[in-house]
N, CA, C and O of each residue as an XYZ file, in Angstrom:
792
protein
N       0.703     19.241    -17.516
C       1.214     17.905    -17.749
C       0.086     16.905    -17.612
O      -0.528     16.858    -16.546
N      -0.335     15.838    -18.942
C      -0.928     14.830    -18.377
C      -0.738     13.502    -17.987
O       0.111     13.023    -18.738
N      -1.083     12.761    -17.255
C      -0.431     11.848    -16.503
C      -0.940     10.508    -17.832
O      -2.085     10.480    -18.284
N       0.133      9.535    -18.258
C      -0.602      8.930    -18.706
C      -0.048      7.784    -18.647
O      -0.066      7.064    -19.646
N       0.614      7.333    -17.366
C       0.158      6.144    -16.638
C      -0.497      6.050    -15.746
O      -1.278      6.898    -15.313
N      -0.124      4.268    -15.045
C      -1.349      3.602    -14.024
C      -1.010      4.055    -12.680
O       0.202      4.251    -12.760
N      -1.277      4.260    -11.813
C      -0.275      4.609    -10.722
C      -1.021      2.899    -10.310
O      -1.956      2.145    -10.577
N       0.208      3.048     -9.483
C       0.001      1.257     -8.199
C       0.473      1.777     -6.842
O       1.641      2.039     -6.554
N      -0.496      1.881     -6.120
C       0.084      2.379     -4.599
C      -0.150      0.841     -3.630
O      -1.124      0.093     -3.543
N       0.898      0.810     -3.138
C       1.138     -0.503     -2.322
C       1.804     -0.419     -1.027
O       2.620      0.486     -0.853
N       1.401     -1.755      0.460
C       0.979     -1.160      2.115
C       1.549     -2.450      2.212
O       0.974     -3.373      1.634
N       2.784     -2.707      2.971
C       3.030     -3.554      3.560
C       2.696     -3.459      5.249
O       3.033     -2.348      5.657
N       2.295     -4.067      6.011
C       2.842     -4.244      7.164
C       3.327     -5.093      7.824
O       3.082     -6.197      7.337
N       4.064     -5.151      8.948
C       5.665     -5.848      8.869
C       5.252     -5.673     10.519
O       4.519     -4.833     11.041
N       6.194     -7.063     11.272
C       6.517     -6.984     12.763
C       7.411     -5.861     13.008
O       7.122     -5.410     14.116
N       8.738     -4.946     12.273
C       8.977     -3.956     12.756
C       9.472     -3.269     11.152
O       9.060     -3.768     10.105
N      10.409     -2.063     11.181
C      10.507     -1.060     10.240
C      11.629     -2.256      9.139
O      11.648     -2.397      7.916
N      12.264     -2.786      9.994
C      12.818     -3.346      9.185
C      12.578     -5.127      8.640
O      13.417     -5.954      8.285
N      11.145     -5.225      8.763
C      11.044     -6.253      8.595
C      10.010     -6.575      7.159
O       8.928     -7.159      7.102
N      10.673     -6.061      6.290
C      10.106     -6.296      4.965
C      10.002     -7.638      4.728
O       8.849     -8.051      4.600
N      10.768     -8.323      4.648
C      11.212     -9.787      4.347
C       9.646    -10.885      5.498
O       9.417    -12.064      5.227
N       9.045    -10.308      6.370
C       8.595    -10.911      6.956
C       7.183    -10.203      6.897
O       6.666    -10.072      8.006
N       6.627     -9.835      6.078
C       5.116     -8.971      6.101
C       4.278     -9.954      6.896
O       4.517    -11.151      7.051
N       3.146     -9.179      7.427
C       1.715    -10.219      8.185
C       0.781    -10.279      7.081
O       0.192    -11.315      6.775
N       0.590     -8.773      6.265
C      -0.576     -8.505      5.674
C       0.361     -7.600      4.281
O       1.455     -7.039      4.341
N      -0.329     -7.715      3.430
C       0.168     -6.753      2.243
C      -1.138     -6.398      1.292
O      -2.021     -7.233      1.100
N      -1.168     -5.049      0.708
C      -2.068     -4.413     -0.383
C      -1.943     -3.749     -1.128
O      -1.324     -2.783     -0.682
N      -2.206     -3.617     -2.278
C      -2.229     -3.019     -3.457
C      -3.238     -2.561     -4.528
O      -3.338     -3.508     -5.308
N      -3.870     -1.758     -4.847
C      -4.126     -1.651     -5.612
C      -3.876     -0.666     -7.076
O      -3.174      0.342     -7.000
N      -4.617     -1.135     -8.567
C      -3.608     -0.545     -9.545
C      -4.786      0.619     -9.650
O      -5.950      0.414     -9.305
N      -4.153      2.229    -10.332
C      -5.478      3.360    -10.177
C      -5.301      3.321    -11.713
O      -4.233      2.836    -12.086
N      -6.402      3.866    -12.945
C      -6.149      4.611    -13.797
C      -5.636      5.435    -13.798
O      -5.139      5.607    -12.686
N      -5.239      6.712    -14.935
C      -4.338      7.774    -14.645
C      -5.640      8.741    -14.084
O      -5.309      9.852    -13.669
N      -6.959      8.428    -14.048
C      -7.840      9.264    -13.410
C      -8.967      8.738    -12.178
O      -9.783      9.431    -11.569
N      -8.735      7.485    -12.074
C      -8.836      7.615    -10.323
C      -9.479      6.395    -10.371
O     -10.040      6.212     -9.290
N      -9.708      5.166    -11.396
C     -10.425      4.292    -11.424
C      -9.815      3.164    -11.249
O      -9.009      2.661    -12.032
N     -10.365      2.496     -9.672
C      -9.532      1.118     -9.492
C      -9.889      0.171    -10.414
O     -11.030     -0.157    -10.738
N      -8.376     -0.436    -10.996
C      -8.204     -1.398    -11.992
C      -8.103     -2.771    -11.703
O      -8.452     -3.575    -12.566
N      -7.471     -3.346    -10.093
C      -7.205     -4.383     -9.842
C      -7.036     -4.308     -8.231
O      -6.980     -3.221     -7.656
N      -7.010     -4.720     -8.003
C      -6.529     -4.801     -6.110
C      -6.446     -6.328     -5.766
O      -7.067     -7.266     -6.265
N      -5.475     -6.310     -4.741
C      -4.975     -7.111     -3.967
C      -4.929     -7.029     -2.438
O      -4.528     -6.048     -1.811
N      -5.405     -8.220     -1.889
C      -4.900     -7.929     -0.186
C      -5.103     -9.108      0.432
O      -6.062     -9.876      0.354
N      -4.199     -9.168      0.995
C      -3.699    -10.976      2.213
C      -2.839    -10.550      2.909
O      -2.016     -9.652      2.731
N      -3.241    -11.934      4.616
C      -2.414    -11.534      5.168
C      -2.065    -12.945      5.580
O      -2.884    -13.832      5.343
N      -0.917    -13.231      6.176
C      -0.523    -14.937      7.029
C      -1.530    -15.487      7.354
O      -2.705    -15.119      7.330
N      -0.959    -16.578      7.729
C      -2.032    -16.689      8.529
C      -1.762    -16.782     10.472
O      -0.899    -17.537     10.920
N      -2.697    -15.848     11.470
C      -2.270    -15.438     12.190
C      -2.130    -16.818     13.409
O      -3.081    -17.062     14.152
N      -1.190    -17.405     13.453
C      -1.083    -19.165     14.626
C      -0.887    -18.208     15.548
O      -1.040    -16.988     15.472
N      -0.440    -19.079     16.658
C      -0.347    -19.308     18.185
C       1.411    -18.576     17.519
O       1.880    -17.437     17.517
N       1.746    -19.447     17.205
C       3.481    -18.851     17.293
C       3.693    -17.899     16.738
O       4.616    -17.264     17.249
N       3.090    -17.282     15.543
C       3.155    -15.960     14.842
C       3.020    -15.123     15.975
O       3.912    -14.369     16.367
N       2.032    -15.237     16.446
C       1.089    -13.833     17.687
C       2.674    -13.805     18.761
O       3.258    -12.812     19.196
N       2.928    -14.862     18.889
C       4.069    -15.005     19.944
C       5.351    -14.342     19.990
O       6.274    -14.309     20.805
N       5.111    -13.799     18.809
C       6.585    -13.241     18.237
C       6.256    -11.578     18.217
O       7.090    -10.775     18.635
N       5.232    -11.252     17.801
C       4.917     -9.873     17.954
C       5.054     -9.309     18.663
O       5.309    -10.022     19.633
N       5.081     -7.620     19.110
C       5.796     -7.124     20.562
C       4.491     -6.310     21.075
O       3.879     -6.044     20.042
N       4.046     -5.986     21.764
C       3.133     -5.325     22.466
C       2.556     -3.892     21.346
O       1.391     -3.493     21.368
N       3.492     -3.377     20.564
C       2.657     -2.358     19.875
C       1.917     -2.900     18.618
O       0.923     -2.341     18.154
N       2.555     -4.198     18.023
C       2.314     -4.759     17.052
C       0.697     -5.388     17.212
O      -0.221     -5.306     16.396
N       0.709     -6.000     18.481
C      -0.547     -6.643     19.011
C      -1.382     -5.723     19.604
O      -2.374     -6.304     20.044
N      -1.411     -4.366     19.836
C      -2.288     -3.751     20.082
C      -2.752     -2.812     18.791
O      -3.892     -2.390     18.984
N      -2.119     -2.314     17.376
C      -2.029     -1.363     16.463
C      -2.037     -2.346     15.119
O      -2.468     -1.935     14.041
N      -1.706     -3.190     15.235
C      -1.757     -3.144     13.626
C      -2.475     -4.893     13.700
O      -2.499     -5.119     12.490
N      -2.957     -5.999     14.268
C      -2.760     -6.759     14.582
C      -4.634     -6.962     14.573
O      -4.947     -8.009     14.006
N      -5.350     -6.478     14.882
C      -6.775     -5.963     15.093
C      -7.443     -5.714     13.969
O      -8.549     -6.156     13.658
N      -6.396     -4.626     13.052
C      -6.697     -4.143     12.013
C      -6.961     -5.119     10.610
O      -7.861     -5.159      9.772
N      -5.579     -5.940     10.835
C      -6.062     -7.420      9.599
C      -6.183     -8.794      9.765
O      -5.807     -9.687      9.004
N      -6.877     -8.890     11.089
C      -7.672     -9.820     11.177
C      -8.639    -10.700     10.644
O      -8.717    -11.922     10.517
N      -9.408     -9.660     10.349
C     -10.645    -10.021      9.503
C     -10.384     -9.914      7.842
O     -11.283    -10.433      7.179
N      -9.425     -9.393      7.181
C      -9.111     -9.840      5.868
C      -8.670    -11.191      5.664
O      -7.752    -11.878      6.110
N     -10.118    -11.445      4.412
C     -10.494    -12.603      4.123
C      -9.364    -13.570      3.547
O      -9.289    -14.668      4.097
N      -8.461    -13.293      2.490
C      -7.327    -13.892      1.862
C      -5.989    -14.573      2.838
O      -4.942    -13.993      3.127
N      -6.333    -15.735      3.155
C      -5.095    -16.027      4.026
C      -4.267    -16.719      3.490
O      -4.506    -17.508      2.576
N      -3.418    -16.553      3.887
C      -2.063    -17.680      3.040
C      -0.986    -17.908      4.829
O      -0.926    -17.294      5.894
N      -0.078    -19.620      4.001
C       0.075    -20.225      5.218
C       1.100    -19.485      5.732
O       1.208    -19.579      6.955
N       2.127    -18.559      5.011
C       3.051    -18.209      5.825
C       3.574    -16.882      4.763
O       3.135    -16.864      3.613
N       4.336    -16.018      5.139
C       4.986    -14.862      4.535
C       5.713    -15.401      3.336
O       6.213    -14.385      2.852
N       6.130    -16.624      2.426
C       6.429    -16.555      1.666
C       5.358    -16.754      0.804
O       5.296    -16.114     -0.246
N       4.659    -17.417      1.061
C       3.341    -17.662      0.027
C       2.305    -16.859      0.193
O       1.240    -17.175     -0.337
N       2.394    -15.770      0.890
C       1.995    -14.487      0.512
C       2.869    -13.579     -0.089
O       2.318    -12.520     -0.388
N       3.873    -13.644     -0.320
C       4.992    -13.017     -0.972
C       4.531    -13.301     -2.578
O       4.199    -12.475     -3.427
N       4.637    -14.825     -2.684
C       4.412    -15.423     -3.963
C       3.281    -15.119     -4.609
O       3.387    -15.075     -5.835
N       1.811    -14.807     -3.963
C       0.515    -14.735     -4.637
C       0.799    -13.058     -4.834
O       0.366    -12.428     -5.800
N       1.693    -12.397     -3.618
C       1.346    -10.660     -4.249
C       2.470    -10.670     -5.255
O       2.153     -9.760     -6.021
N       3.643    -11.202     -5.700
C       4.062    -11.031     -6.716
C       3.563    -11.131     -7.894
O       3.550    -10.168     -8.662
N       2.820    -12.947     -8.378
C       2.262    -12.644     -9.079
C       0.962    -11.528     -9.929
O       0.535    -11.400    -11.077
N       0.746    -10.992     -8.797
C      -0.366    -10.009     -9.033
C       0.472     -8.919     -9.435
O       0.098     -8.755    -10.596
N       1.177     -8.249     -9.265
C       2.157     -7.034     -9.102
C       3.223     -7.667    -10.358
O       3.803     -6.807    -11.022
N       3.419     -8.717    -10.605
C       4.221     -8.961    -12.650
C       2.823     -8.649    -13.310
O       3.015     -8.276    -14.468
N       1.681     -8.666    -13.031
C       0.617     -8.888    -13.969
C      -0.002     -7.613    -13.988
O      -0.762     -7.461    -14.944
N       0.088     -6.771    -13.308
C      -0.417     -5.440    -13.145
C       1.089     -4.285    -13.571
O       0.800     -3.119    -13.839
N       2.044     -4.547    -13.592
C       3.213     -3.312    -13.530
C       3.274     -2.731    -14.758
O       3.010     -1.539    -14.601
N       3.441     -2.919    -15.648
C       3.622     -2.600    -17.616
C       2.537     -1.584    -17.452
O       1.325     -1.800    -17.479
N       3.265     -0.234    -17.247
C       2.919      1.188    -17.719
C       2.686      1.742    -16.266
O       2.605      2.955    -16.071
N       2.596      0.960    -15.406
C       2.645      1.696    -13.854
C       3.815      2.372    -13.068
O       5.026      2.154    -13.084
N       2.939      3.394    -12.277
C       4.053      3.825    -11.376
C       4.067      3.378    -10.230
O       2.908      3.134     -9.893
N       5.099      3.038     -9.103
C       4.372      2.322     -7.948
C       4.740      3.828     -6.644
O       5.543      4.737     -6.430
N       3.678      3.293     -6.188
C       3.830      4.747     -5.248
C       3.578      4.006     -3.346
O       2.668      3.266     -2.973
N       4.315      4.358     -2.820
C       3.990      4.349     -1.322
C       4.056      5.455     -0.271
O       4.799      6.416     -0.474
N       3.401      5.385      0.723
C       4.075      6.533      1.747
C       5.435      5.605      2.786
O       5.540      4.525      3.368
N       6.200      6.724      2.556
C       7.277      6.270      3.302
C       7.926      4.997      3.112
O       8.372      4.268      3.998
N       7.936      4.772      1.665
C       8.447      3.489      1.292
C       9.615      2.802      1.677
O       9.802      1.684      1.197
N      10.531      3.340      2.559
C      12.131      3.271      3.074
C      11.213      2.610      4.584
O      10.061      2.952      4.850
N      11.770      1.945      5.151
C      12.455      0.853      4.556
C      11.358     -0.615      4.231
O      11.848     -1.710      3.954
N      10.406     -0.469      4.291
C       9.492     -1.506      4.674
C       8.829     -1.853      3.174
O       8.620     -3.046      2.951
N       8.517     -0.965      2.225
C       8.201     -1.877      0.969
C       9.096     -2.007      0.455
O       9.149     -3.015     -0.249
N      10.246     -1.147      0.486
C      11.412     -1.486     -0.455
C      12.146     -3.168      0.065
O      12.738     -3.963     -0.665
N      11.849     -3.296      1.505
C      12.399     -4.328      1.805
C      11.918     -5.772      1.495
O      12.626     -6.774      1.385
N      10.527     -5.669      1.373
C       9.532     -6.526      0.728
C       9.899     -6.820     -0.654
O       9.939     -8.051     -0.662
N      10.079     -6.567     -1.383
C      10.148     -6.253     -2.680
C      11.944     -7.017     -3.209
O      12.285     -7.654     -4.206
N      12.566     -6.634     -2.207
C      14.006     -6.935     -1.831
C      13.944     -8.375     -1.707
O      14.539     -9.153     -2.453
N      12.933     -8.819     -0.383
C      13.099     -9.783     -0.450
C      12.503    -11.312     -1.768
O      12.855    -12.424     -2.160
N      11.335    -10.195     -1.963
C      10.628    -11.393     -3.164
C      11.173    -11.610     -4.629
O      10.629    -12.140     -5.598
N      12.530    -10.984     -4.473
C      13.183    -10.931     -5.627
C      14.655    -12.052     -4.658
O      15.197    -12.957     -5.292
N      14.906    -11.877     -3.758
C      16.184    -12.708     -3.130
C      15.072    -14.477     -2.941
O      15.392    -15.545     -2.420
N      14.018    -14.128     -3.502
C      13.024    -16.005     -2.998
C      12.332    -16.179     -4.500
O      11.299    -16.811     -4.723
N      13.161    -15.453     -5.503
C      13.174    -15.821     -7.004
C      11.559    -15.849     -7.210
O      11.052    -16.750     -7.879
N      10.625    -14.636     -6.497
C       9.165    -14.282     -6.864
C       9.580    -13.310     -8.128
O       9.072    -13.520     -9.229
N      10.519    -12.242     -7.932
C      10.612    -11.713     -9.829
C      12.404    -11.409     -9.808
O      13.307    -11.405     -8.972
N      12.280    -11.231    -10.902
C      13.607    -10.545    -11.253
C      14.285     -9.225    -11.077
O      13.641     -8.182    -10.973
N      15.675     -9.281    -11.043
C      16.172     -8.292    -10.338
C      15.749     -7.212    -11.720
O      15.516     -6.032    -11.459
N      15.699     -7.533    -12.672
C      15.095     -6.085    -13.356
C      13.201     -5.719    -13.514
O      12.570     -5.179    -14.422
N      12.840     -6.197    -12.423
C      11.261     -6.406    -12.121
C      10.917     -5.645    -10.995
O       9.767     -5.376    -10.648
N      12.214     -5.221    -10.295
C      11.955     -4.454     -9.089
C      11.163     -2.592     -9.182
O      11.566     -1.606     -9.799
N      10.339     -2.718     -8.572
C       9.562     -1.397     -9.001
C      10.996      0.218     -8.573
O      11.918      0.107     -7.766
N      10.772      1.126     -9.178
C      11.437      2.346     -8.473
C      10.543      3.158     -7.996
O       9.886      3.982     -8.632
N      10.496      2.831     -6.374
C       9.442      3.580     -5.662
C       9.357      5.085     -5.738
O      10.383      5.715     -5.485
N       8.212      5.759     -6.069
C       7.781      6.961     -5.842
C       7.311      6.894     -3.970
O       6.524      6.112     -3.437
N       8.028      7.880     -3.403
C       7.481      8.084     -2.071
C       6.322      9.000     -1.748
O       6.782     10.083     -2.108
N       5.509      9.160     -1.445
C       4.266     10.345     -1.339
C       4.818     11.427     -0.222
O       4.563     12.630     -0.186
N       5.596     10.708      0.626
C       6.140     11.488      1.712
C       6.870     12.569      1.158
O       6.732     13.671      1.689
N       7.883     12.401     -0.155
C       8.553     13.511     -0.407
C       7.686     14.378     -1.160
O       8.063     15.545     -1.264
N       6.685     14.073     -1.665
C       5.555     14.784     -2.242
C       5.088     15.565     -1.445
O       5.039     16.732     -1.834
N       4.650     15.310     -0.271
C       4.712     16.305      0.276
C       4.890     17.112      1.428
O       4.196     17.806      2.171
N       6.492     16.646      1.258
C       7.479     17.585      2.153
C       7.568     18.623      1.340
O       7.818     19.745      1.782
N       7.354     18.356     -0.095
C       7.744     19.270     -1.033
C       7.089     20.129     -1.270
O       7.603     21.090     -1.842
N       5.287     20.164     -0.843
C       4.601     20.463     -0.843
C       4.343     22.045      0.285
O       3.713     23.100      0.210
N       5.385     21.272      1.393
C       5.212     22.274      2.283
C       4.255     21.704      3.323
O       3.566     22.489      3.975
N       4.165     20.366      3.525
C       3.076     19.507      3.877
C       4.022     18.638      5.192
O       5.251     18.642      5.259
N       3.181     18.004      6.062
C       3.745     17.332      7.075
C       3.962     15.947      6.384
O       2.977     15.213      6.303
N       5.118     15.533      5.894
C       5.862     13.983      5.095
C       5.133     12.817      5.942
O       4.898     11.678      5.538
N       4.759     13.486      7.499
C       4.800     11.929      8.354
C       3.692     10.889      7.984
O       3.667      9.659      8.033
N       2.425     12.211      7.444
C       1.255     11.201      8.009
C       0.335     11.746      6.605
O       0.185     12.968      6.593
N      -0.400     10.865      5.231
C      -1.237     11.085      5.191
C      -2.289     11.899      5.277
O      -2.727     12.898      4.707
N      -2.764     10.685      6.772
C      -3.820     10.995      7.338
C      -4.135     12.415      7.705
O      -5.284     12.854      7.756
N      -2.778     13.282      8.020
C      -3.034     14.546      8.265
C      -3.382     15.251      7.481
O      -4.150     16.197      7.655
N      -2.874     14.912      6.470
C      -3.008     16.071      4.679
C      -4.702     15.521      4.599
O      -5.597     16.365      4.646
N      -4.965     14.315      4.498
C      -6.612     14.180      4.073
C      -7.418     15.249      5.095
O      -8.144     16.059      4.520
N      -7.363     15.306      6.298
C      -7.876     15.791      7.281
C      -7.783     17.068      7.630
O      -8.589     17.587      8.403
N      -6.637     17.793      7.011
C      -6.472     19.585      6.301
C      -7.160     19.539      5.765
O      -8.121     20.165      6.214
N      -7.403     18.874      4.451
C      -7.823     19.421      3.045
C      -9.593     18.700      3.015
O     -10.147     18.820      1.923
N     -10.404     18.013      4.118
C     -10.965     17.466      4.614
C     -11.484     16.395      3.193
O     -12.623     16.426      2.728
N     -10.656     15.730      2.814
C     -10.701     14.537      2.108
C     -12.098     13.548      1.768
O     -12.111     12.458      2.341
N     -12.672     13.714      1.323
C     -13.609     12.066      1.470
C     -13.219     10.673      1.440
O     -13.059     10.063      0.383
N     -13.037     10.080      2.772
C     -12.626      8.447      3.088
C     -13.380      7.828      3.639
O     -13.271      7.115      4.636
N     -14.559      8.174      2.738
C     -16.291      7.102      3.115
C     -15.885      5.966      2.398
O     -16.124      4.858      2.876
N     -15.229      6.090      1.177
C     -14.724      4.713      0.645
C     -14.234      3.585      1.257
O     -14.442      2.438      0.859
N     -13.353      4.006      2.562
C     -12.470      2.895      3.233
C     -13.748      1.722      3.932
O     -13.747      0.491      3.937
N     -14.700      2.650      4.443
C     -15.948      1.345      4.399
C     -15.262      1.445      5.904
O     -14.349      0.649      5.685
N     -15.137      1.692      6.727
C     -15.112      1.323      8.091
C     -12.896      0.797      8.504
O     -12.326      0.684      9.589
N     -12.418      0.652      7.251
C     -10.830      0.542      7.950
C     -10.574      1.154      8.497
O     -11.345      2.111      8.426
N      -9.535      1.350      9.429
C      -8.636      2.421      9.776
C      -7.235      2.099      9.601
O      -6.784      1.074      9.091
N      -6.563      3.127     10.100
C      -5.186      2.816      9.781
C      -3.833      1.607     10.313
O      -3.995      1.032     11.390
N      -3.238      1.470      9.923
C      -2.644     -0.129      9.692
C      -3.093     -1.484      9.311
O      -2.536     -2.568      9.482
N      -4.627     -1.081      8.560
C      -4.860     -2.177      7.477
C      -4.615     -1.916      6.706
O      -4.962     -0.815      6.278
N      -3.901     -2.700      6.057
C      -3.030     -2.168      4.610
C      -3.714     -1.325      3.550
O      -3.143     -0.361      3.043
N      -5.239     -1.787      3.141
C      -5.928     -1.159      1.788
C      -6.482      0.079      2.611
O      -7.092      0.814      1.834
N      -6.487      0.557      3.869
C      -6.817      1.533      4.373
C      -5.975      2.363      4.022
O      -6.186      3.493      3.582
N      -4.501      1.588      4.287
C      -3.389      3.058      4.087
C      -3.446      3.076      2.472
O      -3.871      4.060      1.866
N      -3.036      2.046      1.900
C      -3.016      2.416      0.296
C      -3.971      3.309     -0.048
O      -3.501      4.415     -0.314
N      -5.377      3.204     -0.155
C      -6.488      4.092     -0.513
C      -6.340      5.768      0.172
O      -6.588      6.806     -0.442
N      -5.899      5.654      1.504
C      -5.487      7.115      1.949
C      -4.337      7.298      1.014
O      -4.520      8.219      0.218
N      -3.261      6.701      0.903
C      -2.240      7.314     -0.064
C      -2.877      7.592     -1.133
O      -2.909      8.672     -1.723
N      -3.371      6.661     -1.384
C      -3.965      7.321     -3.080
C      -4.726      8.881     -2.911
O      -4.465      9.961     -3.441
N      -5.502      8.578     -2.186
C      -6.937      9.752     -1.953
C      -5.516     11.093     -1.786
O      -5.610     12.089     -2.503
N      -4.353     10.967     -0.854
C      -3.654     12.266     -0.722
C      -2.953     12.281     -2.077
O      -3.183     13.193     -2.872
N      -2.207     11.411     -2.325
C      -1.347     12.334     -3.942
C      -2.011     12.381     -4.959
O      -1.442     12.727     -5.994
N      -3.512     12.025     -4.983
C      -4.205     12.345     -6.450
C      -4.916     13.734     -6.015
O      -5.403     14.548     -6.800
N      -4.878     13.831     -4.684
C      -5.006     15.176     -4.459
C      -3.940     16.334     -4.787
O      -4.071     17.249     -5.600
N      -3.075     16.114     -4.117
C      -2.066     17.078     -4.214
C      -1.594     17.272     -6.073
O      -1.457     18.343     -6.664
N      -1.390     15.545     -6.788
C      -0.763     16.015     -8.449
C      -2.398     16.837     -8.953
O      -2.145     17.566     -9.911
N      -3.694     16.896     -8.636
C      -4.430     17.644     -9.354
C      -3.760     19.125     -9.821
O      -3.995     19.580    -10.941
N      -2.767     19.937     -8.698
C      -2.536     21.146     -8.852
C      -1.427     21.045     -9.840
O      -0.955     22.138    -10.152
N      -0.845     19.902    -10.464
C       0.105     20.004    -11.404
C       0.115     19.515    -12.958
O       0.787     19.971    -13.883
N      -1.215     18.017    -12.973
C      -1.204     16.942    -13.646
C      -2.578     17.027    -13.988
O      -3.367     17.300    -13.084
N      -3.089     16.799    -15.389
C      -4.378     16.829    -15.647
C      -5.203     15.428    -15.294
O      -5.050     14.360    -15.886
N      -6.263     15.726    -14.010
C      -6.706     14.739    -13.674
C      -8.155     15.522    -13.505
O      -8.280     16.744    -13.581
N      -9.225     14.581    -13.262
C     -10.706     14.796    -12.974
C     -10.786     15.380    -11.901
O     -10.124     14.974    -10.946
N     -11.649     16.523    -11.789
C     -12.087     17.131    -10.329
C     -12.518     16.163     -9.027
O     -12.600     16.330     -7.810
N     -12.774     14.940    -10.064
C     -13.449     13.937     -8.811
C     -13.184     12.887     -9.165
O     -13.601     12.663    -10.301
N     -12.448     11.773     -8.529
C     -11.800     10.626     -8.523
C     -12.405      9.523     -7.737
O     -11.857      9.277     -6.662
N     -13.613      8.691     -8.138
C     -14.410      8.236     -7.261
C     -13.974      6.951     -7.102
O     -14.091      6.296     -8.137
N     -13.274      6.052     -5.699
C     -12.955      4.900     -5.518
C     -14.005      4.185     -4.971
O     -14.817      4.369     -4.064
N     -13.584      2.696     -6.355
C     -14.936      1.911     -5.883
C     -14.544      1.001     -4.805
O     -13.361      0.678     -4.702
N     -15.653      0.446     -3.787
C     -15.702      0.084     -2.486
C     -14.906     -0.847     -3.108
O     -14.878     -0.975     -4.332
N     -14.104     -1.661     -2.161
C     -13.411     -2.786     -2.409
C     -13.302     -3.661     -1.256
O     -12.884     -3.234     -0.180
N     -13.724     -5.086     -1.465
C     -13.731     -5.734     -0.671
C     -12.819     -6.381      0.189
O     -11.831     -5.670      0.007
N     -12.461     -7.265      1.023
C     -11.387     -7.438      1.603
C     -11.370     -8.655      2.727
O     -10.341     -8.901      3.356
């Protein structure tokens, strides 16, 4: 089989599982059908005194560190809602959108930027999960990070992220299911992601 759309793998992170509607930070970027970033996106709030105040102790020690230093700020979760929509109407036409563990946290995002009239209810992506990829696989669904680290992955690309900065996880998602569809989908032996800034 050859693949001959874009894939779009996209990383919300959120104060808890169910807090799509309220992201800190969000990322995306769009792949060719053979491994070449086309577009990327990434912003996060901007982090006040009262934002930090609201976060709970795992939030401020794990994910909170991580997108700090991404450069793109916007004043509050809707107008980061609004700038990643527009990017994501302008990138979707022929894409697939892919996340790990997309239940409930991008789907809820997505939920909400369609209930704050960012797109239309027939604009909403139908998430591909990577997780069922590979449960299906015979693979641990939870983590990624584990499948790169079996199959000992190259994630010199991430440039120093780690995990719960958003383009960290997107780029690991990508790096695992363009691994795993090679054994099904005609793709290049080598899928080289270019550094991307942030």
């Amino acid at each position: 089989m050859k693949l001959n759309k874009n894939i779009m793998a996209v990383d919300a992170e959120t104060p808890t599982l169910m807090g799509g509607n309220q992201p800190l930070a969000i990322a995306a970027v769009l792949y060719s059908p053979y491994g070449e970033a086309l577009s990327e996106f990434c912003g996060r709030i901007d982090l006040t005194k009262e934002v930090l105040e609201k976060q709970d102790a795992w939030i401020m020690e794990n994910v909170i560190p991580e997108i700090i230093e991404i450069s793109n700020v916007y004043a509050d979760e809707s107008h980061l809602m609004s700038e990643f929509a527009k990017w994501y109407l302008a990138n979707k036409e022929n894409s697939i959108v892919v996340a790990h563990m997309c239940n409930p946290v991008e789907t809820h995002l997505f939920i909400e930027m369609y209930k704050q009239g960012f797109i239309g209810m027939w604009e909403q992506p139908t998430f591909y999960d990577v997780a069922t990829v590979l449960w299906m696989k015979g693979e641990d669904p939870w983590s990624v990070d584990n499948y790169n680290a079996k199959h000992q992955l190259d994630l010199s690309e991430v440039a120093g992220l780690r995990p719960h900065h958003p383009m960290y996880d997107v780029m690991a998602t990508w790096k695992c299911l363009s691994h795993m569809m090679r054994e099904d989908v005609e793709l290049p032996q080598t899928a080289d992601l270019p550094m991307i800034k942030v």
